[in-house]
C-alpha positions in Angstrom: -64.2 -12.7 15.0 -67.2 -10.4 14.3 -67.4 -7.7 11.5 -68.0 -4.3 12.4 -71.7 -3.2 12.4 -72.2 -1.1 9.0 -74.0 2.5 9.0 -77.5 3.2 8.6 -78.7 2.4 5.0 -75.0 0.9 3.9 -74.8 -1.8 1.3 -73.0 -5.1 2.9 -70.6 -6.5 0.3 -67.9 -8.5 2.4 -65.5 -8.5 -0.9 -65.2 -4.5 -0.7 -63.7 -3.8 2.3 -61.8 -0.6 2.8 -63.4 0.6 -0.3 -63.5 4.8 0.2 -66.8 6.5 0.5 -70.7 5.3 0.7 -71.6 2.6 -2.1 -72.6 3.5 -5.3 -74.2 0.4 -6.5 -78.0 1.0 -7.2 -80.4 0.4 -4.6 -81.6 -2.8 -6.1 -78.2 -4.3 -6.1 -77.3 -4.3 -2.4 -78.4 -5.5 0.8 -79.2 -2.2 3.1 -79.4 -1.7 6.6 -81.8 -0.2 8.6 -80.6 0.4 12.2 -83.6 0.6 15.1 -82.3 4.7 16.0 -83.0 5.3 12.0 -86.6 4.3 11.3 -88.2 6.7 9.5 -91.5 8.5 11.4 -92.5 10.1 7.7 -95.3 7.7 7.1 -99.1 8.1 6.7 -100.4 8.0 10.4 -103.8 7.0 12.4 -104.7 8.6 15.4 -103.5 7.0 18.4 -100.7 5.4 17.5 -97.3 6.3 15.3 -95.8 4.4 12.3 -92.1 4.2 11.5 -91.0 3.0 8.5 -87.8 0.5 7.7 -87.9 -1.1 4.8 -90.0 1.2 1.9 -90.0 2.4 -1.2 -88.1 5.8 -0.3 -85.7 4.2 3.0 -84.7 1.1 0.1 -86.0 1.6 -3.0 -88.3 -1.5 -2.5 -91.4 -2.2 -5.1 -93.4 -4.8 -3.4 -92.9 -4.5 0.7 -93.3 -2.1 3.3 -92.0 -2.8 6.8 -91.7 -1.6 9.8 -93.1 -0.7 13.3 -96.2 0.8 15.3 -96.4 2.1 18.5 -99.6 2.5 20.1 -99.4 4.3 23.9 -100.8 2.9 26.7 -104.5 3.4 27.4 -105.2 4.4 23.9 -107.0 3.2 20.9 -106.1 4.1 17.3 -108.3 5.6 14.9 -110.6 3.3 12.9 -108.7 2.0 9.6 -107.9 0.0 6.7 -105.4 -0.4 4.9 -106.1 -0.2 0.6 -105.0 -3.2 -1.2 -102.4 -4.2 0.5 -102.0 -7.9 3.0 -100.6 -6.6 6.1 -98.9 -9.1 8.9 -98.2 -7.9 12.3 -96.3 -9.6 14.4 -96.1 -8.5 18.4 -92.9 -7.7 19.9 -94.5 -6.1 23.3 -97.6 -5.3 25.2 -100.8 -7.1 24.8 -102.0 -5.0 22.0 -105.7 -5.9 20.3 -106.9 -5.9 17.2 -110.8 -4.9 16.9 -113.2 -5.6 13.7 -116.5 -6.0 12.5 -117.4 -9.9 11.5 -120.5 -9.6 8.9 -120.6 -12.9 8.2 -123.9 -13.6 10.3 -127.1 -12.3 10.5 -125.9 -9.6 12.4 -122.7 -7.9 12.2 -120.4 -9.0 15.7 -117.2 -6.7 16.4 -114.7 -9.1 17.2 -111.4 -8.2 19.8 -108.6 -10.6 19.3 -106.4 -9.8 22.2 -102.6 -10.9 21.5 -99.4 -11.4 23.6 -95.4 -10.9 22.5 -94.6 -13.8 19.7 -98.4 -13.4 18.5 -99.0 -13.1 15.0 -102.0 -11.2 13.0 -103.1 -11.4 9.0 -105.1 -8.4 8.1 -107.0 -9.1 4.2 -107.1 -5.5 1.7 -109.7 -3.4 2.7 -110.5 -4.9 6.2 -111.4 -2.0 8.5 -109.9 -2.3 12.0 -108.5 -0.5 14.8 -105.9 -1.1 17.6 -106.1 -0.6 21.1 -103.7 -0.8 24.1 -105.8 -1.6 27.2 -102.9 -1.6 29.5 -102.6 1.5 31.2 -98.7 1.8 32.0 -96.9 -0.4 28.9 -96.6 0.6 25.4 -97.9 -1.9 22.5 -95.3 -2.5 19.8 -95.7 -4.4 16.8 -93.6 -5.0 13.5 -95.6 -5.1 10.5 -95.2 -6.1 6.9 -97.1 -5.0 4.0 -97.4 -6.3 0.7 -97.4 -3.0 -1.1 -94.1 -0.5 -0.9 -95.5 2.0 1.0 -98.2 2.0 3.8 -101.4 2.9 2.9 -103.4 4.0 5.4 -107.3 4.8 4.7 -108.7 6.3 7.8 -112.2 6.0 8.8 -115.3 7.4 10.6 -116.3 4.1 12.4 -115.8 0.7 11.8 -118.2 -1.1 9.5 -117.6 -3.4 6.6 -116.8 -1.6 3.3 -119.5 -2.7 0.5 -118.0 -5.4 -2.1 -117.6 -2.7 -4.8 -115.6 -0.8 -2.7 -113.8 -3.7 -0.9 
């Protein structure tokens, strides 16, 4: 026999049940719960797309993560981007989203697309400007992304170019 499902942002401790009330134990001693209705749209944006936190320094209390989900509409591209120090991984749950940046490794700089499918994953290094873009015209992209720093930094750019090493 199942449990019952807990409520948004409740600690899971099997050994308490029936206890009264909301848990008291501090944020950093409980496992939480973040329910799909209860993401949390409050995050720094791009244009083109929206961000909904989960898991964060303000929904958990978490120091050293960030995760959650972006939606970009159909037909649309998001503003160009990076993304500060943090390692972000993206990891498609719908839509054929792609993932657009400028490869100066050559004599030239190349933009390169990498177009993805559902169960695709991507690795974005610190710094890395990019964009996103949902070619399809009828079916939202989704993706759930992880970030190695508590909150989602977002660093929104004019174009997309490759940031000079001392900035990088």
């Amino acid at each position: 026999m199942s449990e019952p499902l807990t409520t948004p942002g409740e600690g899971f401790h099997p050994h308490l049940h029936g206890a009264p009330g909301p848990s008291t134990a501090p944020l950093r001693a409980r496992l939480h719960h973040i329910r799909a209705d209860a993401l949390d749209g409050d995050t720094a944006q791009t244009g083109g797309m929206r961000r909904f936190a989960a898991i964060s320094g303000r929904t958990v209390g978490s120091e050293k993560l960030w995760m959650g989900q972006t939606h970009v509409a159909p037909a649309t591209s998001s503003s160009d981007h990076h993304h500060g120090e943090s390692e972000t991984a993206i990891y498609v749950v719908g839509g054929h989203p792609e993932f657009v940046f400028l490869d100066d490794s050559g004599e030239r700089p190349e933009e390169v697309r990498l177009r993805t499918s559902p169960g695709d994953y991507i690795f974005v290094p610190p710094f890395v400007p990019h964009r996103e873009e949902n070619p399809d015209p009828s079916e939202e992209a989704v993706v759930v992304i992880a970030r190695s720093t508590q909150e989602a930094i977002v660093v929104n750019l004019p174009g997309l170019y490759a940031l000079p090493a001392e900035e990088a």
